[in-house]
C-alpha positions as a Markdown table, in Angstrom:
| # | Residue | x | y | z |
|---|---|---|---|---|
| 1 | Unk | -12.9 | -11.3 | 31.3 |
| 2 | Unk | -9.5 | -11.4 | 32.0 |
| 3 | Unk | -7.1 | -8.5 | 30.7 |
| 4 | Unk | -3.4 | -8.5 | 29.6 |
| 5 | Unk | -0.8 | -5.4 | 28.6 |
| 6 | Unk | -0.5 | -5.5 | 25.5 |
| 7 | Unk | 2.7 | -4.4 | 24.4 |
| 8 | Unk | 4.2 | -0.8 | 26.0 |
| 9 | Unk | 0.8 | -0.3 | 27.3 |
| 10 | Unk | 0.0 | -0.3 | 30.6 |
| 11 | Unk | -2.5 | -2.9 | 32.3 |
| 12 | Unk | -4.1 | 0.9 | 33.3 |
| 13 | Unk | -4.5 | 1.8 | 29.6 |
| 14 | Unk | -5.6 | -1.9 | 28.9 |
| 15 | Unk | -8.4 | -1.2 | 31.2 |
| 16 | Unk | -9.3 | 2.1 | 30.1 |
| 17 | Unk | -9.8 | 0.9 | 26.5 |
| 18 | Unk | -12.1 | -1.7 | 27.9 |
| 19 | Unk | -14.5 | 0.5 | 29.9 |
| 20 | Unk | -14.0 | 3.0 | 27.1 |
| 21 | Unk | -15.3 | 0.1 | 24.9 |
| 22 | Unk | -18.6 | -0.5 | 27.1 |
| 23 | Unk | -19.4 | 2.7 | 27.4 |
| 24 | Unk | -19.5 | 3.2 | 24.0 |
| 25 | Unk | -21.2 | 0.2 | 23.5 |
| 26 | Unk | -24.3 | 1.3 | 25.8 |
| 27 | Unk | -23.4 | -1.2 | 28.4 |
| 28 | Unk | -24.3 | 1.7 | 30.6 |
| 29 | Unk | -26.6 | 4.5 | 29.6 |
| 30 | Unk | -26.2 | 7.9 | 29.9 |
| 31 | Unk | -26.9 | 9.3 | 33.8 |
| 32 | Unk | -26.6 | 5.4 | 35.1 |
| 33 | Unk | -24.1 | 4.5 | 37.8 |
| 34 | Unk | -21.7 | 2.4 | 36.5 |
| 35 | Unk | -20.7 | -0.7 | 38.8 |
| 36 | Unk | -18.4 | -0.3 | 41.7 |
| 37 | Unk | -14.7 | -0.4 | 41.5 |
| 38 | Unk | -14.9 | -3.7 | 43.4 |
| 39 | Unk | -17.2 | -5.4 | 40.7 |
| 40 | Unk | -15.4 | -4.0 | 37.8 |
| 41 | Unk | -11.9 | -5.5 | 39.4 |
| 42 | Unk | -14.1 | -8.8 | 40.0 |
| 43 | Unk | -15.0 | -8.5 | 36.1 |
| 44 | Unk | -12.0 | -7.6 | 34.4 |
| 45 | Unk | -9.8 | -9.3 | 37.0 |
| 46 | Unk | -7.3 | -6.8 | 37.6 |
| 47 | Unk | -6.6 | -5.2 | 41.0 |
| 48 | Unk | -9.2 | -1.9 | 42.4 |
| 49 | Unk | -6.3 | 0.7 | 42.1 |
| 50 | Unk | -6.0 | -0.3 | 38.4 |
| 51 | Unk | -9.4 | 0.5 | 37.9 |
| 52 | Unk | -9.6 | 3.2 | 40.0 |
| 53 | Unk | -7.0 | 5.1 | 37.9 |
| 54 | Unk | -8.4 | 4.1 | 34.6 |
| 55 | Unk | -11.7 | 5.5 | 35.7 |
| 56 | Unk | -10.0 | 8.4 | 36.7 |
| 57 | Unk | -9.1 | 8.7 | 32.9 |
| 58 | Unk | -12.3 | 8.5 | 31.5 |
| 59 | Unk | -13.4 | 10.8 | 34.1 |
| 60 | Unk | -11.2 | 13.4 | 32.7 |
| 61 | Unk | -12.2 | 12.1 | 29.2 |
| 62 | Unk | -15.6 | 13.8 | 30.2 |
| 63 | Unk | -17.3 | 10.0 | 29.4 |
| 64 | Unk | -17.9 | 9.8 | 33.7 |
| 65 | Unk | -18.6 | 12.0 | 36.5 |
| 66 | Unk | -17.6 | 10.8 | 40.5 |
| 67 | Unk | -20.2 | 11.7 | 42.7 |
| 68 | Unk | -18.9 | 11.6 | 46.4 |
| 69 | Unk | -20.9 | 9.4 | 48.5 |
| 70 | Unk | -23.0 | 8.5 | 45.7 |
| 71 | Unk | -20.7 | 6.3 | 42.8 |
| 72 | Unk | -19.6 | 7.4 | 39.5 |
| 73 | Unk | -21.8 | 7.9 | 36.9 |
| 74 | Unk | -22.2 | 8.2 | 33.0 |
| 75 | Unk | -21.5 | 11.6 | 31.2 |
| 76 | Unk | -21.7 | 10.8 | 27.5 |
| 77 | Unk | -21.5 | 7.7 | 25.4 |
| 78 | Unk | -19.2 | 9.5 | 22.9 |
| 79 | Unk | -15.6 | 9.4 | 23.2 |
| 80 | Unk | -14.8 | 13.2 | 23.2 |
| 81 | Unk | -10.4 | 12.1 | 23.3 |
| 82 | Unk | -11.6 | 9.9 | 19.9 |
| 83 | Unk | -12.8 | 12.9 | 18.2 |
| 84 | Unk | -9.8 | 15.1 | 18.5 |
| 85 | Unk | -7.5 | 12.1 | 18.1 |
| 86 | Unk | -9.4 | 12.1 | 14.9 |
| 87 | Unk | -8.8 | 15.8 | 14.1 |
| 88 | Unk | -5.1 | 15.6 | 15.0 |
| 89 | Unk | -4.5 | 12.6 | 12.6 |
| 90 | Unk | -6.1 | 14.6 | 10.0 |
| 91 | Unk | -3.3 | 17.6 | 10.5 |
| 92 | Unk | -0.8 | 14.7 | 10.6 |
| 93 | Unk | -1.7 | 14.0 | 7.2 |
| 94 | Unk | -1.4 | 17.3 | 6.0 |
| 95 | Unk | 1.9 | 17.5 | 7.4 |
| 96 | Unk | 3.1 | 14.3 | 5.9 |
| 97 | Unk | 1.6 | 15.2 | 2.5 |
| 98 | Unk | 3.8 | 18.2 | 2.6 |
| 99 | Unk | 6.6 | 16.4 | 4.0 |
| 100 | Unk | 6.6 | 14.0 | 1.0 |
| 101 | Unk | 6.6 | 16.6 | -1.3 |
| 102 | Unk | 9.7 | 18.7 | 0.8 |
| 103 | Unk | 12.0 | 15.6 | 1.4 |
| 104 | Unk | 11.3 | 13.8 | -1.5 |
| 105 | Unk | 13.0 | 16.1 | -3.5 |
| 106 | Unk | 15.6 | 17.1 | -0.7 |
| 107 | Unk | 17.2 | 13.5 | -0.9 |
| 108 | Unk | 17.1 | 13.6 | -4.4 |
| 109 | Unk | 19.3 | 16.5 | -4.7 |
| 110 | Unk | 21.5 | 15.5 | -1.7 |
| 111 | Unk | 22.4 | 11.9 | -3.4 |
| 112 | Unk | 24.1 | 14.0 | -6.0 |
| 113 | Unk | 25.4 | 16.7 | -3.7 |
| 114 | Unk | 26.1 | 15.6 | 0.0 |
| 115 | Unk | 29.0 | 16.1 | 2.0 |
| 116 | Unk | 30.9 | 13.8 | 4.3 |
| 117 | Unk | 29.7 | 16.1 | 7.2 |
| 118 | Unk | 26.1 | 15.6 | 5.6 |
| 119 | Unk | 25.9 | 12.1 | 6.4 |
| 120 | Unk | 27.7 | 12.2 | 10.0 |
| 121 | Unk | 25.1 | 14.6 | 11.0 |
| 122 | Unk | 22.3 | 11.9 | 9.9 |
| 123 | Unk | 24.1 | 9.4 | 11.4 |
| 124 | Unk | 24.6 | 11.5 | 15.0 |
| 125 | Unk | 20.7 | 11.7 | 15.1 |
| 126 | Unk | 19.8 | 8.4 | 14.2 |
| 127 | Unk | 22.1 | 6.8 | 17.0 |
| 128 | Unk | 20.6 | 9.6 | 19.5 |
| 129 | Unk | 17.3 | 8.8 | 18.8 |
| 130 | Unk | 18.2 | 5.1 | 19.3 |
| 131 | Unk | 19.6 | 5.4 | 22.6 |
| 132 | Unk | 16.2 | 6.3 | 24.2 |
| 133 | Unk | 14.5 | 3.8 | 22.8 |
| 134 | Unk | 13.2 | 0.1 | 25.1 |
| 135 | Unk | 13.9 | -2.9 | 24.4 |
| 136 | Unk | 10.8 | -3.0 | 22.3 |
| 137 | Unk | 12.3 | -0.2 | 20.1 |
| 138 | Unk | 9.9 | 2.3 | 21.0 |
| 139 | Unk | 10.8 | 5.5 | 22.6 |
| 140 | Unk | 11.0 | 5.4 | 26.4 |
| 141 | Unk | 8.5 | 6.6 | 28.6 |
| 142 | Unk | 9.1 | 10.4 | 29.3 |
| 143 | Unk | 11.4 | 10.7 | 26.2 |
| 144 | Unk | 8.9 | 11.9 | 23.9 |
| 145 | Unk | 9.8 | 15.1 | 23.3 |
| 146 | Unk | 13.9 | 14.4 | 22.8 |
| 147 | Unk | 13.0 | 11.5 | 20.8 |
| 148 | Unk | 11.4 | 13.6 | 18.3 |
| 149 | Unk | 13.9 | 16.1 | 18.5 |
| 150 | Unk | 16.3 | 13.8 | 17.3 |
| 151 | Unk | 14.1 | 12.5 | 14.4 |
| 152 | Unk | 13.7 | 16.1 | 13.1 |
| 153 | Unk | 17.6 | 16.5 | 13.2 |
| 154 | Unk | 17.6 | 13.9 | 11.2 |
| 155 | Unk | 15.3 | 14.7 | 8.5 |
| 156 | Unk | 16.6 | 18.2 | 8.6 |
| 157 | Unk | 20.0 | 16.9 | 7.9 |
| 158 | Unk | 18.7 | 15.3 | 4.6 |
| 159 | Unk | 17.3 | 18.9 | 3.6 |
| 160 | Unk | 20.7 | 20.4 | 4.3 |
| 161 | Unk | 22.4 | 17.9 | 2.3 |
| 162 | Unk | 20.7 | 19.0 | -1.3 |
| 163 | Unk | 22.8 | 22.1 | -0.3 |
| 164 | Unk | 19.7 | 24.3 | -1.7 |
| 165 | Unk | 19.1 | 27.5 | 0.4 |
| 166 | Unk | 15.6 | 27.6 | -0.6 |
| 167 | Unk | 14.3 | 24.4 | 0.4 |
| 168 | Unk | 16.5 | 24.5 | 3.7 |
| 169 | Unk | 14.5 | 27.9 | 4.9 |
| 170 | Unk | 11.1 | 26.5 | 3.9 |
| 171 | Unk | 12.1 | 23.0 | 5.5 |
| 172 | Unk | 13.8 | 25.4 | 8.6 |
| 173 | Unk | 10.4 | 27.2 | 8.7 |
| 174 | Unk | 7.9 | 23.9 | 8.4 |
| 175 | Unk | 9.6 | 22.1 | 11.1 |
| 176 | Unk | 7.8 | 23.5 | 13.8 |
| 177 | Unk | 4.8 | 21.9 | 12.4 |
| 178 | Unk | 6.3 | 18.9 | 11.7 |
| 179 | Unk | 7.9 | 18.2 | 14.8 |
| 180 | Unk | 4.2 | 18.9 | 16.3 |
| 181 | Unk | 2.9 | 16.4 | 14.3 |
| 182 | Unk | 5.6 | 14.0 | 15.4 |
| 183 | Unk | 4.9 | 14.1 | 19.0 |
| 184 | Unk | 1.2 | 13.9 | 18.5 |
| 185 | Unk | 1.7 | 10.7 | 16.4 |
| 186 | Unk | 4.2 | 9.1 | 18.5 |
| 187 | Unk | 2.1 | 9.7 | 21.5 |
| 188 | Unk | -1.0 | 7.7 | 18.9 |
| 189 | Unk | -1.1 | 3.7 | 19.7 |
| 190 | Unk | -2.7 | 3.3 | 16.6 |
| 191 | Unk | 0.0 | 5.4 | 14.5 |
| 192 | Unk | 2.8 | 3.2 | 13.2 |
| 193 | Unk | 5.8 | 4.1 | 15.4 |
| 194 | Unk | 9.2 | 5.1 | 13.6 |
| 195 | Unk | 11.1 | 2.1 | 11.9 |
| 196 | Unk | 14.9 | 2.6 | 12.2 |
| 197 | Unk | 15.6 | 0.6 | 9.2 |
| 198 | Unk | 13.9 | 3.2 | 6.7 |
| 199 | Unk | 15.9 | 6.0 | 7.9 |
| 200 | Unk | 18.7 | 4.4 | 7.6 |
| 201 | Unk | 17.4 | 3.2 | 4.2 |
| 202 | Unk | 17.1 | 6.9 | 3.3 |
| 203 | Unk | 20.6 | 7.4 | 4.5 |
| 204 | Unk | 22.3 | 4.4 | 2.8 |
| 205 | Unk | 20.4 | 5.6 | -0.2 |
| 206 | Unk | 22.0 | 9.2 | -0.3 |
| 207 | Unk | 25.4 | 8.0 | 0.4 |
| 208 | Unk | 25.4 | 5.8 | -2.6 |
| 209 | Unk | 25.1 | 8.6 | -4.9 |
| 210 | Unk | 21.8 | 7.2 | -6.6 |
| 211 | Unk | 19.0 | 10.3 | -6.9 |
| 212 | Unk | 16.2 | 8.0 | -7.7 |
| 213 | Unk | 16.9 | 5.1 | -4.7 |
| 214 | Unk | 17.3 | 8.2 | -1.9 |
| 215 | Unk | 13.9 | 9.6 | -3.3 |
| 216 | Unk | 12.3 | 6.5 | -3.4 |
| 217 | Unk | 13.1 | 4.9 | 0.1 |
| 218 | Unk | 12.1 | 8.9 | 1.2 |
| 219 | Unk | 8.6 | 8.1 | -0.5 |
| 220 | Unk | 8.6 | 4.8 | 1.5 |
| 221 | Unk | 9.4 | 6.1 | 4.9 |
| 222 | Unk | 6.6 | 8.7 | 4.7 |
| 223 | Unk | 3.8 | 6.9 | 2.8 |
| 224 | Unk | 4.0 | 4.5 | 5.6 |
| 225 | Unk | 2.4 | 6.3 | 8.8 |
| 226 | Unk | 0.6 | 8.4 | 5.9 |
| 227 | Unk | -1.2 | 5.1 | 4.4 |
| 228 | Unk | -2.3 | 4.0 | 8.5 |
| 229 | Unk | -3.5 | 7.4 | 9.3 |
| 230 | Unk | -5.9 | 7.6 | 5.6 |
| 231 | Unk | -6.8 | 4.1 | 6.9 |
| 232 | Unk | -7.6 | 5.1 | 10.2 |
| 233 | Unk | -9.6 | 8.8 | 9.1 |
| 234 | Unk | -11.5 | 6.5 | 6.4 |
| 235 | Unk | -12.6 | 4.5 | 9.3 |
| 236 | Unk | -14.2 | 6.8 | 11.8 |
């Protein structure tokens, strides 16, 4: 079975999903050796040091166990990374569900109270966040940190902009979490990745003066990733 990257992805993660996939599966039990590196290349027709490093993966995964001299064998069936993926997507929700609540009403108030300094600051972030991105508009590798960085200027900037002291201390105190959040879902393949156009969207929205369009594109931006991730908890 022959394998492509998909995408951003690696022909390394590629593989990794599909021995992740059989293991699951019960293509090998539980204390068997799994076939040599030389087989595995054979069957998935990809080079040995491709999977040599994606067994490496699951060997850190806790799914296999090298034994020197011997062959590497299977640790568990279960996909311990799956579970806490599953557990980090469920605090992304939370976050987002408080985000919603936080922004929505920040760009509310800052359509009808924004400053020309307001929207140059949302404007700064959004082209700093676009200059790390690929040409697939994803963040670059290594950049995951400052590309969230940027994001959360953003959205802080839309706080700012209702001018309301309040909600810029609780937004100034949340952040933290949110930013979290943010890496941990950027850092997801299965999370939607950040979609310029809605920020902007939010931005345009604000500028125009309109209270119920810069809340409502807000709502759209965020209900996104927070639709995929209730999709993807519902699922496990």
């Amino acid at each position: 079975m022959a394998l492509q990257a998909a995408g951003r992805r690696s022909l390394v993660d590629t593989v990794v999903e599909a021995l992740r996939a059989q293991l699951v599966a019960g293509e090998w039990k539980v204390g068997e050796r799994i076939p040599t590196e030389h087989a595995l290349a054979e069957q998935l027709e990809v080079g040995r040091n491709t999977v040599r490093e994606a067994v490496r993966v699951l060997v850190h995964a806790g799914m296999l166990r090298s034994r020197q001299g011997e062959g590497t064998f299977v640790v568990s069936a279960a996909d311990p990374g799956a579970i806490m993926r599953g557990v980090q997507r469920a605090g992304i929700r939370d976050v987002l569900e408080v985000r919603i609540a936080l922004e929505a009403e920040a760009a509310r108030l800052a359509a009808v109270r924004h400053q020309p300094a307001d929207l140059e600051r949302m404007r700064a972030a959004l082209d700093a966040q676009a200059h790390l991105e690929d040409e697939d508009g994803q963040p670059a590798h290594g950049n995951l940190e400052l590309y969230a960085d940027h994001d959360i200027a953003f959205h802080r900037a839309v706080v700012e902009a209702a001018h309301n002291t309040a909600l810029t201390a609780t937004y100034g105190w949340f952040s933290s979490s949110v930013r979290e959040a943010l890496v941990t879902a950027l850092d997801d393949h299965a999370i939607p990745k950040i979609v310029h156009g809605d920020h902007h969207a939010v931005m345009e929205a604000i500028a125009s003066g309109h209270p119920e369009a810069a809340e409502r594109a807000t709502r759209t931006l965020l209900d996104k990733p927070k639709r995929a991730l209730e999709t993807l908890l519902d699922g496990r």
